[in-house]
KEFIMI-617054 format. One line per field, with one value per residue (C-alpha): residue number from 0; residue in three letters; x, y, z. Coordinates in steps of 0.02 Angstrom, whole numbers, plus 50000, padded with zeros to 5 digits. Each point is the difference from the previous one (the first is absolute). Layout:
N
pos NUM;...
code ala;...
c1 X;...
c2 Y;...
c3 Z;...
END
This chain:
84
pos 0;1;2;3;4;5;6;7;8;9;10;11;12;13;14;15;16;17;18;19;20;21;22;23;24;25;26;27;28;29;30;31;32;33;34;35;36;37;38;39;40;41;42;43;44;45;46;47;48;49;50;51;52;53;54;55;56;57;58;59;60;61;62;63;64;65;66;67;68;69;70;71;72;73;74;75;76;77;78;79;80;81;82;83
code unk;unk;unk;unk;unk;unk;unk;unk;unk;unk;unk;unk;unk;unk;unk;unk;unk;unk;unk;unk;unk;unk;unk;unk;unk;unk;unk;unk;unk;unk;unk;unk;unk;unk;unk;unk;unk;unk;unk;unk;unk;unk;unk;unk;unk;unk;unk;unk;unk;unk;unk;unk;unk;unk;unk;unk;unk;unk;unk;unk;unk;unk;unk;unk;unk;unk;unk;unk;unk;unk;unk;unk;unk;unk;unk;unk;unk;unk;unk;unk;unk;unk;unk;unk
c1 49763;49958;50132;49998;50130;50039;50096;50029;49974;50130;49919;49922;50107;49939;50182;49917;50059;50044;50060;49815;50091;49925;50132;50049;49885;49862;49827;49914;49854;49987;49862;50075;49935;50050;50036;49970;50127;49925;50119;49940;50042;49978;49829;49903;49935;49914;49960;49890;49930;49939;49824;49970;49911;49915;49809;50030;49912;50077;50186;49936;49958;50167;50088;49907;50030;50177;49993;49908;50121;50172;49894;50020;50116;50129;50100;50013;49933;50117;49948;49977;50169;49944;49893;50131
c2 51531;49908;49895;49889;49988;49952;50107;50058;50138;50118;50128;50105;49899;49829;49906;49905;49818;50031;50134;50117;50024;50179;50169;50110;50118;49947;50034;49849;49944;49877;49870;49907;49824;49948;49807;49904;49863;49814;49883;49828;49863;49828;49932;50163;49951;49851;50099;50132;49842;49930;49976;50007;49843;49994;50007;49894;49802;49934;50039;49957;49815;49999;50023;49873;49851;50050;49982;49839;49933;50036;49911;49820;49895;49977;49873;49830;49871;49866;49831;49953;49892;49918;49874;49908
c3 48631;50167;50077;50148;50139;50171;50102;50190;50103;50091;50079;49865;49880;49881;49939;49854;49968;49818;49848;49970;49825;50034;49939;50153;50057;49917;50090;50043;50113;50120;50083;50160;50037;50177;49963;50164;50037;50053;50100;49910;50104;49914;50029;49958;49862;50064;50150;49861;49937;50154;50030;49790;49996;50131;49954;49851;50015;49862;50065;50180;49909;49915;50166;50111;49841;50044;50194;49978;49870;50125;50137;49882;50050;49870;50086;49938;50141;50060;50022;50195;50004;50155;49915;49901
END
């Protein structure tokens, strides 16, 4: 039987998270995985992300369609109103 659990370490001591459903004093062996903790901030995973694109033309023609588009004026034009 192999089981999976977290746990933490007192001295020469591993409390485990949960129930090993194992009988007392039964002989058992163990592998220790050190688990690293990450402090994820937001943004991290666009910051992995970054830079993904970069070589590719076709998404380099996608974006500058884009910039050209938000350059248009949108605005509706107003007649000159000093003429009338």
């Amino acid at each position: 039987m192999t089981k999976t659990l977290h746990g933490t370490v007192h001295g020469n001591t591993i409390e485990l998270d949960g129930d090993l459903g194992i009988a007392e004093g039964q002989e058992v062996e163990v592998q220790v995985k050190v688990i690293s903790r990450s402090s994820h901030k937001t943004g991290d995973g666009f910051l992995r992300t970054e830079g993904a694109l970069a070589d590719d033309v076709e998404w380099d023609a996608i974006m500058e369609e884009i910039y050209q588009a938000r350059k248009l004026e949108r605005r509706p034009q107003i007649a000159d109103l000093g003429e009338l």
